[in-house]
C-alpha positions as CSV (number, residue, x, y, z in Angstrom):
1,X,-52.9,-27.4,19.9
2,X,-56.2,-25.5,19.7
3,X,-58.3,-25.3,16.4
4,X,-58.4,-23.0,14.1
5,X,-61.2,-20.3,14.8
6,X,-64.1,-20.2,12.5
7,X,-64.2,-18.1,9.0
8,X,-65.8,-14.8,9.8
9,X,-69.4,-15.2,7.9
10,X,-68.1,-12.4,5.3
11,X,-65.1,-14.6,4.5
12,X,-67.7,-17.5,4.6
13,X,-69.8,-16.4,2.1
14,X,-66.2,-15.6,-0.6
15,X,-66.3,-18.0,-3.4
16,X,-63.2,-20.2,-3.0
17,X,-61.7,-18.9,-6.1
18,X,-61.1,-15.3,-4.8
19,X,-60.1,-17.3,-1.3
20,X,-57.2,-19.8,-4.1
21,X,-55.8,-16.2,-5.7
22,X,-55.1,-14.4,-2.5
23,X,-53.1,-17.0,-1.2
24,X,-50.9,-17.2,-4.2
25,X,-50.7,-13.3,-4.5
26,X,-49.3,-13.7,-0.8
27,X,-47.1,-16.5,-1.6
28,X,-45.6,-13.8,-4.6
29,X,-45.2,-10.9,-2.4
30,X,-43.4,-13.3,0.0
31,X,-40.8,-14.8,-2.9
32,X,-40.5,-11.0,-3.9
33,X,-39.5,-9.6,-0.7
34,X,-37.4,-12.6,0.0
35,X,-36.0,-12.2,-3.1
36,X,-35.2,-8.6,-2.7
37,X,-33.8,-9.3,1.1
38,X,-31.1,-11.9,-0.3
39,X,-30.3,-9.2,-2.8
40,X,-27.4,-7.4,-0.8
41,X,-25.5,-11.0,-0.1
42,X,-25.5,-11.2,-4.3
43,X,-24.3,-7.8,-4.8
44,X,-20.6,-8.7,-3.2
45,X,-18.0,-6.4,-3.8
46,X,-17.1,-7.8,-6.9
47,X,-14.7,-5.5,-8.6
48,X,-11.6,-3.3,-6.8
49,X,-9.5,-1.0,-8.0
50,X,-5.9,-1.3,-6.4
51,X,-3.6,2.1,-6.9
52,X,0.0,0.8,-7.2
53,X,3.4,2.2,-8.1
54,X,4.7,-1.0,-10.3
55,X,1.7,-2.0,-12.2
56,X,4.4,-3.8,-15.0
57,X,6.2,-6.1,-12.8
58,X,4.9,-9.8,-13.2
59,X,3.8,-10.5,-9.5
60,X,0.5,-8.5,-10.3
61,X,-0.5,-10.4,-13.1
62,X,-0.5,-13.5,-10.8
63,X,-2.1,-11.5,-8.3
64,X,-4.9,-10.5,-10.3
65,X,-5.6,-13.7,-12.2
66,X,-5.2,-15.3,-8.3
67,X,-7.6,-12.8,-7.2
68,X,-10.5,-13.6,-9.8
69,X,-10.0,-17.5,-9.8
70,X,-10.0,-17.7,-6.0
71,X,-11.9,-14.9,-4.4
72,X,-14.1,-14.3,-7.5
73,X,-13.1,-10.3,-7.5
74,X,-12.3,-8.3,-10.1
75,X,-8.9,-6.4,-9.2
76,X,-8.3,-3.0,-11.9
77,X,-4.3,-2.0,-11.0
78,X,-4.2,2.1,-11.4
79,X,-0.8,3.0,-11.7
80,X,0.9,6.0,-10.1
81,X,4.3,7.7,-11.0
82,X,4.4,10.3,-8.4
83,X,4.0,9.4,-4.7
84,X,2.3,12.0,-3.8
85,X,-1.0,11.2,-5.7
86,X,-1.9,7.5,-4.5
87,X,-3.5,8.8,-1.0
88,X,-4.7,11.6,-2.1
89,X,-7.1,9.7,-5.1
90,X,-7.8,6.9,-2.1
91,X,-8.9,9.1,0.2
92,X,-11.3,11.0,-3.0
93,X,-12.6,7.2,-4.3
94,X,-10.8,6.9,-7.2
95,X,-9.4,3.8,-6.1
96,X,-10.1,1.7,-3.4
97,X,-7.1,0.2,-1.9
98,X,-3.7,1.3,-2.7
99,X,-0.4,-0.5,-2.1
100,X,2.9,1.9,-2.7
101,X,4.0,3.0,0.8
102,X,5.3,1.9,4.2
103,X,4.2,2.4,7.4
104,X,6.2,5.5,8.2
105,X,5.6,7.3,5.2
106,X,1.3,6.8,5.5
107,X,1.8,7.9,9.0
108,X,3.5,11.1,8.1
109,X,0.7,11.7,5.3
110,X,-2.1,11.3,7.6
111,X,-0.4,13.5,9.8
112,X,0.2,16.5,7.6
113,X,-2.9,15.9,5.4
114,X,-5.4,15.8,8.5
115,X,-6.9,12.4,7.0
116,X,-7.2,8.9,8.3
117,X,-6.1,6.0,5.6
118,X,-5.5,2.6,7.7
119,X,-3.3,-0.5,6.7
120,X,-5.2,-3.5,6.2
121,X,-2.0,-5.6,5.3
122,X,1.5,-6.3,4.7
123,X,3.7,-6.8,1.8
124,X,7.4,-6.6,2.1
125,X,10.1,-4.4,3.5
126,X,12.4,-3.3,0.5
127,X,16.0,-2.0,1.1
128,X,16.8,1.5,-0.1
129,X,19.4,1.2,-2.0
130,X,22.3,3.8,-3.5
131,X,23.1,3.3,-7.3
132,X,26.2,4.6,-9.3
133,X,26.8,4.0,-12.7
134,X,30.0,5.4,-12.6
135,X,31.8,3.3,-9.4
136,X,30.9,0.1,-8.0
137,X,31.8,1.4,-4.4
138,X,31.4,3.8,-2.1
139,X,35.0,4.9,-1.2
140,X,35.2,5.9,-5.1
141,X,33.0,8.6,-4.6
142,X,35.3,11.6,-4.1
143,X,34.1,14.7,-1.9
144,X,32.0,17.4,-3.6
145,X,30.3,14.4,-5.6
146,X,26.3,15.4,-5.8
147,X,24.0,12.5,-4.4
148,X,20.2,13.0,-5.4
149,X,18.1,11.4,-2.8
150,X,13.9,11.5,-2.8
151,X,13.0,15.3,-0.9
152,X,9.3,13.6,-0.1
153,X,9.8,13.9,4.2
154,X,10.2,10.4,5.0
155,X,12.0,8.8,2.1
156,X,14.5,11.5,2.5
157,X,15.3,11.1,6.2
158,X,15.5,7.4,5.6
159,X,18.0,8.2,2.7
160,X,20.2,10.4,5.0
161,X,20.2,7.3,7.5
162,X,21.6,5.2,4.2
163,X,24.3,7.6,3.3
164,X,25.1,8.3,7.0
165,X,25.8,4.4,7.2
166,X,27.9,4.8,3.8
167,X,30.2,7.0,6.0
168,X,29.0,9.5,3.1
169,X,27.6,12.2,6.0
170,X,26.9,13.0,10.0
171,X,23.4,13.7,11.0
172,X,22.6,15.7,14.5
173,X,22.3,13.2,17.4
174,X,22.6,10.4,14.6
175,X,19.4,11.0,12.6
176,X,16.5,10.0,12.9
177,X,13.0,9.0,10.8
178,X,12.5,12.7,10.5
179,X,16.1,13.6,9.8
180,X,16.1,16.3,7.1
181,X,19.2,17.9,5.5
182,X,19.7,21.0,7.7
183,X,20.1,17.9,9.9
184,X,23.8,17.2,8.3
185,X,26.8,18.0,10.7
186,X,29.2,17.0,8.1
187,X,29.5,15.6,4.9
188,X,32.1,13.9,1.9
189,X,29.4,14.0,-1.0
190,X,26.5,17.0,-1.2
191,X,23.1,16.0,-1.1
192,X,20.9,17.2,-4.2
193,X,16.9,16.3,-3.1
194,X,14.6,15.7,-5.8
195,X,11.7,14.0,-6.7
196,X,11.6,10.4,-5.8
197,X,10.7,9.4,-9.3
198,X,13.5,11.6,-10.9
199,X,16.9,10.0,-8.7
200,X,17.1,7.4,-11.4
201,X,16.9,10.2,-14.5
202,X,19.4,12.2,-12.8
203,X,22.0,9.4,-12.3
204,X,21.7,8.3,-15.7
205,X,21.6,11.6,-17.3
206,X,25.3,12.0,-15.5
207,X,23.3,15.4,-13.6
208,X,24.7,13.5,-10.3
209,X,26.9,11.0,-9.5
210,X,25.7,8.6,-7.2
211,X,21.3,8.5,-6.1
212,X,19.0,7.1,-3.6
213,X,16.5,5.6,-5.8
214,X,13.5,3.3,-4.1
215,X,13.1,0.1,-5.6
216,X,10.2,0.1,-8.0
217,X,11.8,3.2,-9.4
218,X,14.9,1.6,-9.9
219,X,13.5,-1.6,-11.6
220,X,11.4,0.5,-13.9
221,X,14.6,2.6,-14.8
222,X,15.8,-0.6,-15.7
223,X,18.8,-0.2,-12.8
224,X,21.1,-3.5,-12.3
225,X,21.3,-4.8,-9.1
226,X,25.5,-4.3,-9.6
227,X,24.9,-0.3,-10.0
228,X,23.8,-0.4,-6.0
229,X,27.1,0.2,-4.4
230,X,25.2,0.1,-1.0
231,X,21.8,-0.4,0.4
232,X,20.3,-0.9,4.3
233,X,19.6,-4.1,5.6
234,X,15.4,-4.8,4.9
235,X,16.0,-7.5,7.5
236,X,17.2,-5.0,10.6
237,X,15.2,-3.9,13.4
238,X,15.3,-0.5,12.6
239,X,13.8,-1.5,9.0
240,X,10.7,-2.3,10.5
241,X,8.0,0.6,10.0
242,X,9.7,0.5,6.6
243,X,7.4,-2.6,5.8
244,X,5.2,-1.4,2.9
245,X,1.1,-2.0,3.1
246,X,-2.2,-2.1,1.3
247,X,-3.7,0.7,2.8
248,X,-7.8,1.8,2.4
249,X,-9.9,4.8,4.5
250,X,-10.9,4.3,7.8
251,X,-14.4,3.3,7.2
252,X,-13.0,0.4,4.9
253,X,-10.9,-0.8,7.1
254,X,-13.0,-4.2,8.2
255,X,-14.3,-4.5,4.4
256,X,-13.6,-8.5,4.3
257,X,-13.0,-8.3,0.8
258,X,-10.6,-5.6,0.9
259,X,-8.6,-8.1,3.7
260,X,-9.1,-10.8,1.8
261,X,-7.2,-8.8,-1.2
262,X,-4.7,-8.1,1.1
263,X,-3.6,-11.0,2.9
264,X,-3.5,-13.0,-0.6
265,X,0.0,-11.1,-1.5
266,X,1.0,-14.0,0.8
267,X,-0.4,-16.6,-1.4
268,X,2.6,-18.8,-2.4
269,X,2.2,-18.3,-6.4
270,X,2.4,-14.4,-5.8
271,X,5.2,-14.8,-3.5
272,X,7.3,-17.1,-6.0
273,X,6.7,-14.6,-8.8
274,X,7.5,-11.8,-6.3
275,X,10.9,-13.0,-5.2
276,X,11.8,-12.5,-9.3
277,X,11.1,-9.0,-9.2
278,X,12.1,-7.7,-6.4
279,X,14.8,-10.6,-5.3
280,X,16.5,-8.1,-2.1
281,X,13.0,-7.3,-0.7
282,X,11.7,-9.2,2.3
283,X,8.0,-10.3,3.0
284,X,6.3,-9.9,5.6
285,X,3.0,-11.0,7.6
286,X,1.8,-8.7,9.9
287,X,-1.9,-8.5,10.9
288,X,-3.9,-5.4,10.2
289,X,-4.7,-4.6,13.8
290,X,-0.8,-4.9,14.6
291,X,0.3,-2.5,11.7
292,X,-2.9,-0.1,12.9
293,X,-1.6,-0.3,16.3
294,X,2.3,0.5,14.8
295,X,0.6,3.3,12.3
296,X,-0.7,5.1,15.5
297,X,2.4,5.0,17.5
298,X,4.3,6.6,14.3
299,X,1.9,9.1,13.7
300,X,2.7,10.0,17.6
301,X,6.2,10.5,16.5
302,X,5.3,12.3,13.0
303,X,3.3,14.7,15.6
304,X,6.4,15.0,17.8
305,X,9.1,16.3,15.2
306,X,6.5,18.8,14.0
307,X,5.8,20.3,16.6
């Protein structure tokens, strides 16, 4: 190793003092800037806001208390009553991740709304079921009988496909996701479309008498599982983009946190306390880059049967 080159005579001739106190401002500046560099890695994400549909039900309090105690985050449920405002206040920043919809219904709303929201997880596939307080089976229901079903797009075609498998109705070609009712060929009951979060009000104000009402509606109506006369099958094939996500924008979509967030729905305790509230629903685990790659192949379709 070759010595160190000689002081410059003007760094000589310095007093040792004034040599002594610029090496400790130096050693400062470099805890300062080190200190300022490690900064970011400090400043984790460390509180998310979550928009959800079903902020009451149990399963979040263990998700949120799961959520601080294991990945040290902060999780603020927003609750929404009306579909249509979750993916509208993601896509603004009022919330960061929401968790409301399925697969087919984001993909229709990033169709028609021109935006770009992405699932980063999966929670469950819920069966959509149709509740009467008034008979406990479908062959009760006597023709003319009004049926209110959701009028959002998707819900409603999927709640055409439930009454068509009732034997309640005939869709053109046999329906499909995008089914709407000028689709109906034939029918026993008529169809009354309303605001998915009014079906339950309008069966048990006695307005209709049967409705299509989705699950969390139907729990927070306080609806008995022995008031669904029928439901489809959450476990089928066709069920399948039906599996409901957390969903977050586009540029979020690698956020570890936010991933984190959504793959501990799975987490056993959540699960447990999950399979109280919503005993019919089944969970699933699907990657974030597989539901992506699904959400793009619907939105094809939602592009399709609007053109």
């Amino acid at each position: 190793m070759p010595a160190s080159p000689p002081l410059s005579p003007a760094v000589a001739r310095r007093p040792l003092g004034w040599v002594v106190a610029a090496l400790v401002l130096v050693v400062a500046l470099t805890i300062a800037v080190g200190a300022l560099g490690a900064r970011p890695a400090v400043a984790a994400t460390k509180e998310v806001s979550i928009g959800v549909a079903d902020k009451s039900l149990p399963y979040w309090k263990t998700y949120v208390a799961l959520a601080k105690s294991k990945l040290g985050v902060t999780v603020r449920l927003v609750n929404f009553s009306d579909y249509s405002l979750p993916n509208p206040a993601l896509e603004q920043g009022q919330v960061d991740i929401n968790q409301f919809q399925h697969i087919q219904y984001l993909a229709n709303y990033n169709v028609t709304a021109g935006d770009d929201l992405q699932p980063i997880g999966a929670t469950a596939i819920y069966p959509l079921p149709l509740y009467s307080t008034s008979v406990t089976k479908v062959s009760k229901l006597r023709r003319g009988d009004e049926v209110a079903i959701p009028n959002d797009a998707i819900n409603e075609a999927r709640a055409l496909l439930v009454l068509q498998s009732a034997k309640l109705l005939k869709l053109k070609g046999g329906g499909n996701a995008f089914s709407t009712t000028s689709d109906i060929t034939s029918h026993k009951v008529d169809v009354r479309p309303v605001d998915a979060s009014q079906t339950a009000n309008a069966l048990q104000q006695g307005s209709v008498r049967a409705a299509i009402v989705n699950v969390n509606y139907a729990t927070s109506a306080g609806l008995a599982k022995k008031d669904a006369i029928f439901q489809d099958d959450p476990s089928s094939k066709s069920a399948a983009p039906y599996v409901n996500i957390f969903a977050t924008t586009a540029a979020q979509k690698k956020n570890a946190t936010y991933l984190k967030l959504a793959k501990l729905f799975q987490d056993k305790a959540v699960q447990k306390v999950f399979a109280r509230d919503y005993p019919d629903a089944v969970s699933k685990k699907t990657s974030a880059a597989t539901l992506q790659k699904e959400l793009a192949a619907v939105e094809k379709d939602a592009e399709n049967a609007a053109r």
